[in-house]
Backbone as a ProteinNet text record, in pm:
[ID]
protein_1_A
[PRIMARY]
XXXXXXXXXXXXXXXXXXXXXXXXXXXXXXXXXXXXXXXXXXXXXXXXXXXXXXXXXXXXXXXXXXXXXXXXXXXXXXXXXXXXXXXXXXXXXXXXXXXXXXXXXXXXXXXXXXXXXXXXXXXXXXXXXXXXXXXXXXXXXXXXXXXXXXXXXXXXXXXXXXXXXXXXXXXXXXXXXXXXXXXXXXXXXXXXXXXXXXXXXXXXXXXXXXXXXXXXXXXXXXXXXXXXXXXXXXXXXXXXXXXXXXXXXXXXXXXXXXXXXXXXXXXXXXXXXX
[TERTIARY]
1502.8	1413.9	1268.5	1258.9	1093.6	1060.2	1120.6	1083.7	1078.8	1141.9	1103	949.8	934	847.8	676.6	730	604.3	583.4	726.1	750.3	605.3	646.7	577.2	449.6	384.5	267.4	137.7	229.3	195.2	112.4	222.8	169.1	73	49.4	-36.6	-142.7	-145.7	-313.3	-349.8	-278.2	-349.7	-380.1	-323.3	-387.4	-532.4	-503.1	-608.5	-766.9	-679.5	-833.8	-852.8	-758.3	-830.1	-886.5	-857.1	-960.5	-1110.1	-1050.7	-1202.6	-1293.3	-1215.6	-1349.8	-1368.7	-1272.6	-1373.6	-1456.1	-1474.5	-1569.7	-1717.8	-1665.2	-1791.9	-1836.6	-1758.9	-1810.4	-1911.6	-1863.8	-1931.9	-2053	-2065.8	-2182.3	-2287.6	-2241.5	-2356.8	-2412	-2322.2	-2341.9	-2435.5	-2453.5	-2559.1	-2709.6	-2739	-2925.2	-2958.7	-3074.8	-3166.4	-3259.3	-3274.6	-3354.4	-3307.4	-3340.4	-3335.3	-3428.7	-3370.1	-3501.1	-3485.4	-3599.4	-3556.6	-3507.1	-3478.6	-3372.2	-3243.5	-3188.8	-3102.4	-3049.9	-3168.4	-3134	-3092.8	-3155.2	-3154.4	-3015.2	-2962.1	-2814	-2709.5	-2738	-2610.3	-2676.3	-2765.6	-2731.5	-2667.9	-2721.7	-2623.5	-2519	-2428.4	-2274.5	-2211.8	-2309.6	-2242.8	-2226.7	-2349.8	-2319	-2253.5	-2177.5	-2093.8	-1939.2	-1977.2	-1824.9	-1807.5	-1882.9	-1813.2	-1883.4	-1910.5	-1903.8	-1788.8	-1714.7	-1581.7	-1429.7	-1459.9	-1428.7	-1444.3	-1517.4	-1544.4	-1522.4	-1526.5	-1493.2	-1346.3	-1226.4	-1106.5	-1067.9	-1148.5	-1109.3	-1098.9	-1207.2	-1236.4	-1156.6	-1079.3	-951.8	-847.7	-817.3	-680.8	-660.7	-840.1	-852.2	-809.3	-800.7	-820.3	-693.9	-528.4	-455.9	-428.9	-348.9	-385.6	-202.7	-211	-111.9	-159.6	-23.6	-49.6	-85.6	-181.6	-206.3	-156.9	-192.3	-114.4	-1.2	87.7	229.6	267.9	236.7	273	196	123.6	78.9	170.4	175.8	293.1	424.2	467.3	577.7	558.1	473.6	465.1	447.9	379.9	351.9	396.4	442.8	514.6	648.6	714.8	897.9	918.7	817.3	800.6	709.1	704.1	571.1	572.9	670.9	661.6	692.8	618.6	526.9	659.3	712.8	757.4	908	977.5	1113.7	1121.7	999.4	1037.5	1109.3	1064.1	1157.1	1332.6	1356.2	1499.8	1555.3	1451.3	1480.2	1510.8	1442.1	1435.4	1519.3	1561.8	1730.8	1828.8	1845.9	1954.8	1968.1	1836.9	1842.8	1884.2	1840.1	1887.9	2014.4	2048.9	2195.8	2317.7	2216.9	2308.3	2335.3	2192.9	2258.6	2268.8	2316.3	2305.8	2449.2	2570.3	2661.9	2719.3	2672.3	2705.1	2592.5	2525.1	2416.5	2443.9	2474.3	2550.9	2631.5	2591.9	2718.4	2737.2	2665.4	2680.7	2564.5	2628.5	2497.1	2522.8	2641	2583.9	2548.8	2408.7	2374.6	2269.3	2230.4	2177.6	2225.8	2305.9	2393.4	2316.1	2324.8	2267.1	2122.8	2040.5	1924.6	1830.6	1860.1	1826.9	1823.7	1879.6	1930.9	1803	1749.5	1672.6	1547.7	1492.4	1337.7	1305.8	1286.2	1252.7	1133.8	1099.2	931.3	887.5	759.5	766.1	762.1	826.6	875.2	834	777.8	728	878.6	817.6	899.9	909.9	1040.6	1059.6	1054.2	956.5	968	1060.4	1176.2	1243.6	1358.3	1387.9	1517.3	1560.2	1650.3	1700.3	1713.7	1593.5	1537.2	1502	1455.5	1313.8	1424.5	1380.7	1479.7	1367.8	1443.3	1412.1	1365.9	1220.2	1192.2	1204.6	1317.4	1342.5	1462	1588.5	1721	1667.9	1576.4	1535.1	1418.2	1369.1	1156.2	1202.1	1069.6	1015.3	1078.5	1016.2	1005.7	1118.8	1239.4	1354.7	1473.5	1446.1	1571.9	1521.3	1427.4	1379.5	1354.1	1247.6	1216.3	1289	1445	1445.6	1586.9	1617	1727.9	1666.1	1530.8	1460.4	1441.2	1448.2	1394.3	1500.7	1599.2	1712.5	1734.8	1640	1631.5	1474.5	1361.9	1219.4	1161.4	1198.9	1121.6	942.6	913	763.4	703.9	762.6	672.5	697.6	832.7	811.6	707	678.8	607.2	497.4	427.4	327.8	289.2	357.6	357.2	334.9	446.6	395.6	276.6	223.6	116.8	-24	-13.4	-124.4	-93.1	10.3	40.2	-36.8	2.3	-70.8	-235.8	-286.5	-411.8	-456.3	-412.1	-472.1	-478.5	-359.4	-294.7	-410	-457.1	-500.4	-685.1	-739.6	-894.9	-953.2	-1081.3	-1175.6	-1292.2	-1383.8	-1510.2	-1566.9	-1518.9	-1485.5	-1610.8	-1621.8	-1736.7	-1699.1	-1771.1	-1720.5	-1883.6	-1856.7	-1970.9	-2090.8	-2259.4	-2322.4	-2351.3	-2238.9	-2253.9	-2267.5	-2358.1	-2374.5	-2291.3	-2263.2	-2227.5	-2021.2	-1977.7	-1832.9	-1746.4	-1616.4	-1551.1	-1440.1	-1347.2	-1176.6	-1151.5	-1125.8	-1080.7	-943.6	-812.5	-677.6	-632.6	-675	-599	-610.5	-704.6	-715.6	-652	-658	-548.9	-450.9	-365	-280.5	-236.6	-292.2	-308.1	-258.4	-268.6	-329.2	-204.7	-165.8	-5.6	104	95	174.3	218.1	83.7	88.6	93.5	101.7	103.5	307.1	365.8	506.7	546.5	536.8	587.6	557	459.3	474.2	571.3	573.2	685	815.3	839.8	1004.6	1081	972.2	975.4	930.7	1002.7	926.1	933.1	803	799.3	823.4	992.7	975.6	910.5	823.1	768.4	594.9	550.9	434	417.2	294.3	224.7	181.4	227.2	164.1	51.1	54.6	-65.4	-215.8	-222.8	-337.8	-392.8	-285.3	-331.3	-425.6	-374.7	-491.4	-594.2	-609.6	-744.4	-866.2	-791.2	-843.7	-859	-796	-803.4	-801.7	-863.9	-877.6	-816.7	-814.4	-732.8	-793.6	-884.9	-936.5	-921.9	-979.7	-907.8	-745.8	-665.3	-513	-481.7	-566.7	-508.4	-571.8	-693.2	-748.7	-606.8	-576.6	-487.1	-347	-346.6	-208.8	-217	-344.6	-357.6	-339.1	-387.7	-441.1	-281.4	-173.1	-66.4	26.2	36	146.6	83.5	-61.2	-123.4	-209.8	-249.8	-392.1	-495.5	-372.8	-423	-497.8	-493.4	-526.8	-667.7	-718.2	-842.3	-906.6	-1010.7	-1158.8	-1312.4	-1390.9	-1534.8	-1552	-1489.1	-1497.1	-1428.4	-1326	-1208.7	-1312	-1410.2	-1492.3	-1582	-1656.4	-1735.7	-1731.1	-1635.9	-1608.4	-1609	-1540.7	-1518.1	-1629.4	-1732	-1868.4	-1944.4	-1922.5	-1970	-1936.4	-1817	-1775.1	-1742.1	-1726.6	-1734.6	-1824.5	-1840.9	-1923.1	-1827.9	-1902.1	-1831.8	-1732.3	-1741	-1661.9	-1546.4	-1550.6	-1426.6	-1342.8	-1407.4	-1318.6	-1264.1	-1333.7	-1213.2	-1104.7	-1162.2	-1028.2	-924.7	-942.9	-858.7	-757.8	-822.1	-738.2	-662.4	-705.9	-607	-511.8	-564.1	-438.1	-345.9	-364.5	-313.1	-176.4	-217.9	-186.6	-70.9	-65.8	-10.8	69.6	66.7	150.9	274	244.2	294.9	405.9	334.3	440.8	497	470.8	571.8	699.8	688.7	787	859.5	785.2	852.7	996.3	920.8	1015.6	1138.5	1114	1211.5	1303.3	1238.7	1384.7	1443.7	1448.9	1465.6	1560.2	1549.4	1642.2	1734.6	1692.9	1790.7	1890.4	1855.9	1948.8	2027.2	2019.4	2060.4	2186.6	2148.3	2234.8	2346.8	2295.1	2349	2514.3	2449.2	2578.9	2686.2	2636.7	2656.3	2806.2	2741.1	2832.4	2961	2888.3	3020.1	3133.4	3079.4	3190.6	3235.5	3259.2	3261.4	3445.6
-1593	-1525.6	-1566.2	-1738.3	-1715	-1714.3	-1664.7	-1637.3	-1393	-1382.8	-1227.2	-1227.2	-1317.4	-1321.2	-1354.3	-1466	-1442.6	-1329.6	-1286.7	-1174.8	-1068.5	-1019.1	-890.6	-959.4	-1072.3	-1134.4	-1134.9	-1159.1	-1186.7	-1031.9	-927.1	-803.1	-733.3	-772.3	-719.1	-776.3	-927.4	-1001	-938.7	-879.1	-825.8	-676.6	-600.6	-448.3	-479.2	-597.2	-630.5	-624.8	-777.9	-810.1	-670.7	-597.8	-447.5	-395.9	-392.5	-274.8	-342.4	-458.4	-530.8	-530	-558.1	-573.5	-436.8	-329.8	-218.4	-133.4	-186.7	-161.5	-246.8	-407.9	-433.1	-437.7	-355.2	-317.1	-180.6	-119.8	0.5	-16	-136.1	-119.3	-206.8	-276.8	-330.7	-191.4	-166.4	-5.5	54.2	99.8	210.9	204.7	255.4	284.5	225.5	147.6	129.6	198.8	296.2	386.1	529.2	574.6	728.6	827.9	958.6	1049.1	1115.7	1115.5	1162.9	1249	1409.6	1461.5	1407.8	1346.2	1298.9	1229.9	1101.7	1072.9	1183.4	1259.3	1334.6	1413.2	1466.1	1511	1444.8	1296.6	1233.8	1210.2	1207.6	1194.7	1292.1	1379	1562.3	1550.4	1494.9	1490.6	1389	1285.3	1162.3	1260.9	1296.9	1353.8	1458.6	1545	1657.4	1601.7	1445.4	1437.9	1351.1	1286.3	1174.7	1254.2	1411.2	1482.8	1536.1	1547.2	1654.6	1549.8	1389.3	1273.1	1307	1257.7	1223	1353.7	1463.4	1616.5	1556.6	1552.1	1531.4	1429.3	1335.3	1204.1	1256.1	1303.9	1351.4	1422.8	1545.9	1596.7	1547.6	1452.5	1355.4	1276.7	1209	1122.2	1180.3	1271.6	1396.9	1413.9	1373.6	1366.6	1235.7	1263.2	1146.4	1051	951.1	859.3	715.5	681.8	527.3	417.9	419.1	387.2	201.6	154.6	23.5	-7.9	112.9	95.8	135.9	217	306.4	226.8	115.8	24	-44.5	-148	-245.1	-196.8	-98.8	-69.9	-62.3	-26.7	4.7	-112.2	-217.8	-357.3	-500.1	-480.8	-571.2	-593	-726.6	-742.5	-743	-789.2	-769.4	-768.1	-711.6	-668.4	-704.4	-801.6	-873.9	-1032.3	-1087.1	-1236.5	-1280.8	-1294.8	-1400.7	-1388.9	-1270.2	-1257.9	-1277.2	-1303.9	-1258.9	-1354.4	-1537.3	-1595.7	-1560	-1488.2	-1494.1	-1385.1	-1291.3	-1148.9	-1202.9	-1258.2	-1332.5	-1386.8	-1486.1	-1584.4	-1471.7	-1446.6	-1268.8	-1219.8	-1208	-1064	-1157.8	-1276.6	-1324.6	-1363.2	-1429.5	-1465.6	-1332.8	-1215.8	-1092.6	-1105.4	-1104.4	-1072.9	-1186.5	-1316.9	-1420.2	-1430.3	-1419	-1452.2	-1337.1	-1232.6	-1146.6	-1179.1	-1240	-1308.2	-1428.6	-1519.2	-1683.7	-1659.5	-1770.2	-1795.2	-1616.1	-1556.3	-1464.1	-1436.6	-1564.8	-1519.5	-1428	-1307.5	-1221.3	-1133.5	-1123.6	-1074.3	-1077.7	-1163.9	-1210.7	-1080.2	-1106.5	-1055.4	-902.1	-834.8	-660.7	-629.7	-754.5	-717.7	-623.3	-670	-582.5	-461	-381.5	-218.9	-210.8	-283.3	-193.5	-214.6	-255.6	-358.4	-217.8	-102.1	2.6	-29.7	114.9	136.5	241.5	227.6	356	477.7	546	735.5	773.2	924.5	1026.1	1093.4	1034.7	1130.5	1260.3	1347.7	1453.9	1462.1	1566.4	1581.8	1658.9	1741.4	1832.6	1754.2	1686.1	1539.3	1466.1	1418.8	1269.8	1173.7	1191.7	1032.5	953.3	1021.7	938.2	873.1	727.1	689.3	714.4	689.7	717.6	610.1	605.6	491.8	412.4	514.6	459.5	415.7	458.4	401.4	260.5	245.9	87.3	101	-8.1	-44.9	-236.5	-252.4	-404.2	-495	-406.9	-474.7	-482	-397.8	-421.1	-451.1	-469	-479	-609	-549.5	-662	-801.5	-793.1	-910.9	-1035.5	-976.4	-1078.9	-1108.1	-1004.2	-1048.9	-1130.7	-1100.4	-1210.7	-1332.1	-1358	-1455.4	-1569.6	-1505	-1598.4	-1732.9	-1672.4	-1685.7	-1770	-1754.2	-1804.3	-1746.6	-1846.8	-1796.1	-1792.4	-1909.4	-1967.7	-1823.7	-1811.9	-1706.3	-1569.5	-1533	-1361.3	-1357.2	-1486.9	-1521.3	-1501.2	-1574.3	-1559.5	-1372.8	-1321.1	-1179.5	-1113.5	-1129.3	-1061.2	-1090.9	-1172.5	-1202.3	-1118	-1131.4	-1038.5	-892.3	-836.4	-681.1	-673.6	-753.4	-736.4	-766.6	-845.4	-851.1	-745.4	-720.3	-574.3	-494.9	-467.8	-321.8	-320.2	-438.7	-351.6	-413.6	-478.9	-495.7	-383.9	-344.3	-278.9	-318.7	-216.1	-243.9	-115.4	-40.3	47.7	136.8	134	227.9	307.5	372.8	428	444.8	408.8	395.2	316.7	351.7	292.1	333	400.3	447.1	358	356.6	273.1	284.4	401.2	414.1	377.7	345.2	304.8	396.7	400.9	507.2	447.6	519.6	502.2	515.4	400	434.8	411.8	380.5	378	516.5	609.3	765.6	735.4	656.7	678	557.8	406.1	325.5	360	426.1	477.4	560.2	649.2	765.5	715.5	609.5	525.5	456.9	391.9	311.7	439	514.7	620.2	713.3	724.8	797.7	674.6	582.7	444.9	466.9	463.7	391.1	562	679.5	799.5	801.4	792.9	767.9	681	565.6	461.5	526.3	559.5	631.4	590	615.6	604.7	673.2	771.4	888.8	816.9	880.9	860.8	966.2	973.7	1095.4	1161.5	1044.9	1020.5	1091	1118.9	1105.8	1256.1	1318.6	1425.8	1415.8	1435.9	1410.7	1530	1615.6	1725.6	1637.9	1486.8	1419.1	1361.3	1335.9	1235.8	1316.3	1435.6	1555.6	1617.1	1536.9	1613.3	1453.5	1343.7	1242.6	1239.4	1224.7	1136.2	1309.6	1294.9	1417.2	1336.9	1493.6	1490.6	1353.8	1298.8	1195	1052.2	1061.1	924.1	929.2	1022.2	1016.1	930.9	1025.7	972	811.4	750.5	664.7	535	565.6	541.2	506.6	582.6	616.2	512.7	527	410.9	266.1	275.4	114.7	84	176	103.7	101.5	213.9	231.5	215	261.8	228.5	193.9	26.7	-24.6	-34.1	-30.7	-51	72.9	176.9	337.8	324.9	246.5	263.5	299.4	359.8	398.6	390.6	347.3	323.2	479.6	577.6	730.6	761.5	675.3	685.6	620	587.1	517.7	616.3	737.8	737.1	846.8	901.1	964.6	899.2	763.1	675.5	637	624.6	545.7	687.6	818.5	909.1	839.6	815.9	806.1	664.7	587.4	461.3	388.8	210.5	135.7	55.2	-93.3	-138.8	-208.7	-292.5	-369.7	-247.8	-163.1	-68.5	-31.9	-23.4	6.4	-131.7	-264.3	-345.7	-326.6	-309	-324.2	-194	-106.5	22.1	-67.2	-140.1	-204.6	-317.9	-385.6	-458.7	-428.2	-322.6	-238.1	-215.6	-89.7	-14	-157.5	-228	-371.5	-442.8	-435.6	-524.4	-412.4	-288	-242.6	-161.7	-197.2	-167.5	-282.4	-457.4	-542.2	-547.7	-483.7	-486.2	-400	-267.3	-166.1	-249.2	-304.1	-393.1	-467.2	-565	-625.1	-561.5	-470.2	-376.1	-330.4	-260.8	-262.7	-321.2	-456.5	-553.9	-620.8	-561	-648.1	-558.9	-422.9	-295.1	-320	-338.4	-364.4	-485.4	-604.9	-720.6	-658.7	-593.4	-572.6	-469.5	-325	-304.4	-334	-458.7	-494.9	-612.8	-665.9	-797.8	-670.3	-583.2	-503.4	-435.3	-406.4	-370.1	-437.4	-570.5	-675	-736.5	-662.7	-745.2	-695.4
662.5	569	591.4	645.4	662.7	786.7	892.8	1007.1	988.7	878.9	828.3	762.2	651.6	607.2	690.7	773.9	900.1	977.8	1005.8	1082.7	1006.4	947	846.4	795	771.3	780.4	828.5	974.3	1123.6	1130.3	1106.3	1164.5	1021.5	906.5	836.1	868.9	920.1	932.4	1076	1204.2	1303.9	1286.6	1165.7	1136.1	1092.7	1010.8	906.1	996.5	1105.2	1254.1	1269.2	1368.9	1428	1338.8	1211.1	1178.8	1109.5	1107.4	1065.7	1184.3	1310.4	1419.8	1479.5	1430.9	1503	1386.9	1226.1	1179.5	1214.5	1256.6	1261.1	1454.7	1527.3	1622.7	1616.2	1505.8	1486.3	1411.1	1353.2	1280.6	1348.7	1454.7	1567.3	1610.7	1650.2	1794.3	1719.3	1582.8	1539.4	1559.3	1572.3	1613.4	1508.2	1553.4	1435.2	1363	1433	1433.6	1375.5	1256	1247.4	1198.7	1259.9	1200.4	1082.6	1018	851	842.6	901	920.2	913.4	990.4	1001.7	883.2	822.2	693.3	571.4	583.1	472.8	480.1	633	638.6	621.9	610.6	595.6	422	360.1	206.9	156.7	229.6	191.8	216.9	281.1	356.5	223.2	185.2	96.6	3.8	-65	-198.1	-231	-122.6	-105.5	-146.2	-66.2	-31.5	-162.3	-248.9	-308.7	-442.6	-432.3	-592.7	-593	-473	-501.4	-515.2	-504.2	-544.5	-651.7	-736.7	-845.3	-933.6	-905.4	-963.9	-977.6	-872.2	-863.5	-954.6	-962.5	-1054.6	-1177.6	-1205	-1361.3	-1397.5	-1318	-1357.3	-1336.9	-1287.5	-1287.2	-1420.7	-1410.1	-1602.7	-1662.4	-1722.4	-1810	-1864.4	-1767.6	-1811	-1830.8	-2021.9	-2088	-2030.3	-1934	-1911.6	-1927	-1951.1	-1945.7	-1834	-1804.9	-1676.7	-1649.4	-1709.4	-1769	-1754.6	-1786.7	-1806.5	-1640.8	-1559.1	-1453.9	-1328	-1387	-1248.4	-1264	-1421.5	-1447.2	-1364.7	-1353.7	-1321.1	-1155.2	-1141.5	-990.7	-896	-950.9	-885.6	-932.2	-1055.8	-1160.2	-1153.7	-1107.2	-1171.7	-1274.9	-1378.6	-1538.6	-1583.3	-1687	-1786.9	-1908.3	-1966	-2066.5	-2031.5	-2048.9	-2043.8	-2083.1	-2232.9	-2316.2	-2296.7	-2211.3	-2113.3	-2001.6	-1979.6	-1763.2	-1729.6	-1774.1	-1696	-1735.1	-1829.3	-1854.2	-1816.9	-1740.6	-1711.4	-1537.5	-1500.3	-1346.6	-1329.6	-1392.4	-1366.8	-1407.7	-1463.8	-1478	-1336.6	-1307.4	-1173.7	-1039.5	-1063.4	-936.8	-931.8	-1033.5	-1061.4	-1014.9	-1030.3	-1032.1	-878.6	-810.5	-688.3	-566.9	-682.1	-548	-526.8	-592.4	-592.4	-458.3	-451.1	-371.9	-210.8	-245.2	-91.7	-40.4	-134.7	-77.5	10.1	139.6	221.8	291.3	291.1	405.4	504	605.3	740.2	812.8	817	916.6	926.7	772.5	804.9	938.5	987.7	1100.8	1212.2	1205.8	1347.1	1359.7	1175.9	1172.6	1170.1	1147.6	1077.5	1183.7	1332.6	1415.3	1417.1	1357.9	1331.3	1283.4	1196.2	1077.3	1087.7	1243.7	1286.2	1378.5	1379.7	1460.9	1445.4	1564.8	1593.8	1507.2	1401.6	1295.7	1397.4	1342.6	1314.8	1214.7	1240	1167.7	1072.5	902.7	849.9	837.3	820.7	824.7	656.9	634.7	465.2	352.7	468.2	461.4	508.2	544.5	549.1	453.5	473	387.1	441.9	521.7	557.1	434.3	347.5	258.7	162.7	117.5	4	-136.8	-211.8	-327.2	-395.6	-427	-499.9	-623.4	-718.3	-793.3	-797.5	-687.1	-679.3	-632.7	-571.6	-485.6	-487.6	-520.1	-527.1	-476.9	-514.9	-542.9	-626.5	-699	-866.6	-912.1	-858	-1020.3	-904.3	-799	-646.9	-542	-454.8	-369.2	-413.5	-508.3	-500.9	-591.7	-677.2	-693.6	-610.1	-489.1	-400.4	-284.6	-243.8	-184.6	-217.3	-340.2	-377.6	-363.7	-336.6	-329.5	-199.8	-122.6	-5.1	-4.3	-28.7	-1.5	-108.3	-254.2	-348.3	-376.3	-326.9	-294.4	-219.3	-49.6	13.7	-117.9	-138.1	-207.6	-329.2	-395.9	-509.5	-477.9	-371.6	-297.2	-266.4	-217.3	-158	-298.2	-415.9	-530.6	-589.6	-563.4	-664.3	-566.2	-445.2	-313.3	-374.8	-380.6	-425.3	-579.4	-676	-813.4	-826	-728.6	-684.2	-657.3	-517.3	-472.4	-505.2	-577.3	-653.3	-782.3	-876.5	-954.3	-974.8	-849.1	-807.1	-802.2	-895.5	-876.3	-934.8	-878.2	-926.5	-1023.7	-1022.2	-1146.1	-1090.2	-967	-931.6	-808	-718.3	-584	-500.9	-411.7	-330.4	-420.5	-414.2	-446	-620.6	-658.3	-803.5	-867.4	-982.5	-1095.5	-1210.6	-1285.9	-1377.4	-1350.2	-1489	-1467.2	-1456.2	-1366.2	-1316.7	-1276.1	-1366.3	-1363.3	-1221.3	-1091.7	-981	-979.1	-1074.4	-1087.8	-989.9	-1005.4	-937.8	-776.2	-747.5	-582.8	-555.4	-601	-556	-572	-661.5	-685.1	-569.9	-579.4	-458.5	-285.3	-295.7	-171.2	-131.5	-267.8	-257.7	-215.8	-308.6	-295.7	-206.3	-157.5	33.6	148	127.5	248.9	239.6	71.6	83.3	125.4	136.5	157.6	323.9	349.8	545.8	594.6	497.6	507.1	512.6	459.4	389.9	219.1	179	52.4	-16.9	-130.3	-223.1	-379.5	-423.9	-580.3	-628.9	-692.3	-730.7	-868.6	-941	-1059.9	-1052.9	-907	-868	-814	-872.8	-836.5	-663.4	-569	-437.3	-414.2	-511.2	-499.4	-481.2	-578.2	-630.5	-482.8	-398.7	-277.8	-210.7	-180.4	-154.9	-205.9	-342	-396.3	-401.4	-389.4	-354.9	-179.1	-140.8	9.5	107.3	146.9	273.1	389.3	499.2	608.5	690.9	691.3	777.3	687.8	607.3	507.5	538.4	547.5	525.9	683	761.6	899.3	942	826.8	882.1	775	662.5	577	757.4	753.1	846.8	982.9	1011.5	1134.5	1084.6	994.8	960.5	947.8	857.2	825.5	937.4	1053.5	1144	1265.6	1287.9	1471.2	1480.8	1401.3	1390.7	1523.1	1659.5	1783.3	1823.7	1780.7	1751.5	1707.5	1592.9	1543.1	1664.1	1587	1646.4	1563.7	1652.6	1553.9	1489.9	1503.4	1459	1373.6	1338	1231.4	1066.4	1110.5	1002.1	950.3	995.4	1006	871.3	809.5	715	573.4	649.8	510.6	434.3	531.4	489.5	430.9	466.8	352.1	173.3	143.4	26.4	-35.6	45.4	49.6	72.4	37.7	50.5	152.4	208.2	260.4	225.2	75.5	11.5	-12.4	-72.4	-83.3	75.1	150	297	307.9	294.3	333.3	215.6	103.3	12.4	37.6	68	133.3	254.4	337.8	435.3	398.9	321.2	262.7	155.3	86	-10.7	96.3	208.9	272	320.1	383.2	475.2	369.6	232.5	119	95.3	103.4	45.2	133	276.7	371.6	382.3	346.1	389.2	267.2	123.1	43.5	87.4	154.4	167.5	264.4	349.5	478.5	391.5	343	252.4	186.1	118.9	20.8	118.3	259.4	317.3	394.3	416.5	461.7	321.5	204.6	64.3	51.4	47.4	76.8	180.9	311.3	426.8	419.6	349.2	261	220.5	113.3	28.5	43.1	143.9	209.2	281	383.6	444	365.9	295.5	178.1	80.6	76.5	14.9	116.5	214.2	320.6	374.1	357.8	391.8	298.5	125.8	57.2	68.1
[MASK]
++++++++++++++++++++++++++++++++++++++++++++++++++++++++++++++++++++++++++++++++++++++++++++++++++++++++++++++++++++++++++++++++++++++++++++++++++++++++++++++++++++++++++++++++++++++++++++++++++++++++++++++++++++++++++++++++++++++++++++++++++++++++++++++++++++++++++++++++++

């Protein structure tokens, strides 16, 4: 388990390097120099792109959800303080008796370490994120195994998952950004092979355009892919502190799915040989 857990580590901190050094390869490379034309077309490009942002946001706010409750759930093993530890010894207890004393799974885990593939959206490839998630399956059948590292890993997902600065680009005024992290988790675990079937996927598209999706898509499946050109959209609508946090969302929530099916495939064979 902690040679998995480095495993999936290992490969979120080198998406993380590539795409950190070919933003700041790209931002050596730029001219120092521009002509006010030029300035003036890229303020026109920002403010095109991050009013039809912020248009989209405002109609997502608008519907009245619990946003609280629907992160809690989404990044949380529990959401009440004054049960969890008795909700936690329950869940593990549930599924240790069925994980003790069976190493082989060793022997299978290989099956389930592929090279990502393009889901088919019209398949039953995709699992279902609410028969199996994180929060109410993985992490406390992991935990059985390296409670310290999965503890560690949950607490990076509840970080990331719910950091903002309540703004978008160099905006001043305060602004509900929950819909686009959201947005963000949601289209990272569905490339994965994971559907929410709880989740509007219409929203990912009125937030994240075709080049955010595909820059989304590199960072999590072909970081070696980046390009100083894969940026150059982001920085319309973005600042820089928000693009790294896009890469480290993207990066955390990739080695959470990692994980999940890696507890799935656990449990899986734990059951086949029972």
């Amino acid at each position: 388990m902690q040679a998995s857990l480095i495993l999936v580590h290992i490969q979120r901190l080198a998406a993380i390097v590539a795409s950190l050094d070919i933003k700041v390869k790209e931002r050596h490379n730029q001219p120092d120099k521009k002509s006010p034309n030029n300035d003036k077309v890229d303020s026109d490009d920002n403010n095109l792109i991050k009013n039809n942002i912020l248009k989209n946001l405002e109609k997502i706010n608008s519907i009245k959800i619990d946003q609280n409750s629907q992160f809690s759930s989404f990044c949380s093993a529990s959401s009440d303080d004054q049960n969890e530890t008795e909700m936690l010894k329950d869940k593990e207890n549930l599924y240790s008796d069925k994980l003790n004393n069976h190493s082989i799974f060793n022997k299978h885990i290989h099956k389930y370490c592929n090279v990502y593939h393009d889901f088919d959206p019209h398949s039953e490839d995709y699992r279902s994120y609410l028969e199996f998630n994180w929060q109410d399956h993985a992490y406390y059948i992991l935990r059985n195994y390296h409670p310290n590292g999965v503890d560690c890993i949950h607490q990076e997902i509840e970080y990331l998952s719910t950091l903002t600065t309540d703004s978008l680009g160099d905006k001043n005024s305060k602004l509900n950004t929950f819909p686009i992290r959201y947005a963000v988790c949601c289209y990272v675990e569905k490339i994965l092979g994971y559907y929410h079937e709880d989740y509007n996927y219409s929203n990912v598209n009125k937030l994240l355009n075709v080049s955010y999706k595909t820059f989304i898509k590199n960072v999590a499946c072909y970081p070696h892919k980046l390009k100083p050109e894969d940026f150059n959209d982001l920085n319309l609508a973005f600042n820089n502190e928000e693009i790294l946090h896009i890469i480290l969302l993207v990066s955390i929530i990739k080695e959470r799915t990692q994980m999940t099916y890696l507890a799935n495939s656990l449990y899986e064979i734990i059951k086949s040989i029972e």
